[in-house]
TORKOL-4160 file (C-alpha; in steps of 0.2 Angstrom, whole numbers, padded with zeros to 4 digits, m for minus):
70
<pt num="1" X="0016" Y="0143" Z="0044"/>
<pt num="2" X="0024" Y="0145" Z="0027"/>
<pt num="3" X="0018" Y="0134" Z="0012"/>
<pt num="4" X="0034" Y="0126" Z="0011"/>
<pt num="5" X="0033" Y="0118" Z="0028"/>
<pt num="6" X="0017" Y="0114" Z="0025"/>
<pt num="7" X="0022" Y="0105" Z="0007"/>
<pt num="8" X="0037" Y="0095" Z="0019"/>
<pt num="9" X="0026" Y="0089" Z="0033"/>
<pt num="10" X="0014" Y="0082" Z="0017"/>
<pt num="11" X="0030" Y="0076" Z="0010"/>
<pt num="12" X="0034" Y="0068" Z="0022"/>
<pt num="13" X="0018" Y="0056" Z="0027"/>
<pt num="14" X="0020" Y="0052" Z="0009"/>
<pt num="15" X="0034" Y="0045" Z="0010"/>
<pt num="16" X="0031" Y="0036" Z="0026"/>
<pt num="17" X="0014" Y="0030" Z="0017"/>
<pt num="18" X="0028" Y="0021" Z="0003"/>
<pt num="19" X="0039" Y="0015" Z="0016"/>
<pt num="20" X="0041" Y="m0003" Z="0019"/>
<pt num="21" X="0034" Y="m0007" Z="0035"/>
<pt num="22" X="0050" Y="m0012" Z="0045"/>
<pt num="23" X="0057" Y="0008" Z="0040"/>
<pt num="24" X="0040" Y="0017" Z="0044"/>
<pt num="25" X="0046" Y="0018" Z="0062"/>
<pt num="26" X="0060" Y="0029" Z="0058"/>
<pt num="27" X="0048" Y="0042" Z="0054"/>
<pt num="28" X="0040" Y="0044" Z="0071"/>
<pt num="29" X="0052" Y="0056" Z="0079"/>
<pt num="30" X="0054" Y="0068" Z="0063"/>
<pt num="31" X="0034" Y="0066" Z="0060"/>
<pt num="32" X="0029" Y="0070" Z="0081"/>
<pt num="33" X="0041" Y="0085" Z="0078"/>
<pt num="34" X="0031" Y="0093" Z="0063"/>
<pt num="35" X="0017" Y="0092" Z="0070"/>
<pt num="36" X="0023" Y="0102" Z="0086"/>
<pt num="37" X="0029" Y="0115" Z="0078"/>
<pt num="38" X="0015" Y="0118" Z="0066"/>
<pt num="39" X="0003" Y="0118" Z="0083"/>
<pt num="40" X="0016" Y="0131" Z="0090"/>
<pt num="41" X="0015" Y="0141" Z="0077"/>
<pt num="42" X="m0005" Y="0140" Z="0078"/>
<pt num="43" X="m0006" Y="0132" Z="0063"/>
<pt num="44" X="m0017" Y="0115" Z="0060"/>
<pt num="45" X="m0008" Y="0099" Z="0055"/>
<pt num="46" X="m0014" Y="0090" Z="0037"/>
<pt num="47" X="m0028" Y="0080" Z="0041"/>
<pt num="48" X="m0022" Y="0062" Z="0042"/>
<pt num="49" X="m0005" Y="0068" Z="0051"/>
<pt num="50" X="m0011" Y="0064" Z="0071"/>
<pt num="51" X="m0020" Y="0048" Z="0065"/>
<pt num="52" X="m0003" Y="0045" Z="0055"/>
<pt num="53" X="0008" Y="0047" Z="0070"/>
<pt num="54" X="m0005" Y="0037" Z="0081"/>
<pt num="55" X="m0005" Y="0025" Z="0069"/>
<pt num="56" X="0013" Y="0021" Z="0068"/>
<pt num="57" X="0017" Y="0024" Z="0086"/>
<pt num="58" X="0003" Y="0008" Z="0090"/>
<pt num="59" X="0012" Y="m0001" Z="0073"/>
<pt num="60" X="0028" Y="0002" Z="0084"/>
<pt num="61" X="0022" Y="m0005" Z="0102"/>
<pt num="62" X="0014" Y="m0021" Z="0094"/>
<pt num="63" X="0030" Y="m0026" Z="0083"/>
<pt num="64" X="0040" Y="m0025" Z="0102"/>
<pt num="65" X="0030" Y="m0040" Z="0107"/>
<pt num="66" X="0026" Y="m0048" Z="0090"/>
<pt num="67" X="0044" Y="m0060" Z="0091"/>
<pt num="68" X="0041" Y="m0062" Z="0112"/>
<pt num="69" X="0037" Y="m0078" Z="0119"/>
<pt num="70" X="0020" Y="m0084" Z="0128"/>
């Protein structure tokens, strides 16, 4: 994988690292997507970017039921 696509997918967790919390979960699709194709392409994601996306995608299933009522 080229170093540029290596620089945007390291771009990128920064920027979901500065993101308010409400916006983080916009990242999700675009972030799971970079990490596919740098494993297609037999290429090893950043460290950090699995936990990253695990991360957010729990983040993203407890905000659903943080407003529900008991």
């Amino acid at each position: 994988m080229s170093t540029q696509h290596q620089e945007s997918l390291t771009s990128l967790m920064r920027t979901i690292e500065t993101c308010p919390p409400n916006a983080r979960y916009t990242h999700i699709p675009k972030l799971r997507r970079m990490i596919a194709q740098r494993e297609a392409h037999g290429d090893t994601p950043p460290q950090g970017a699995r936990h990253m996306l695990k991360s957010l995608e729990e983040e993203a299933i407890e905000s659903l039921f943080d407003n529900m009522p008991i």
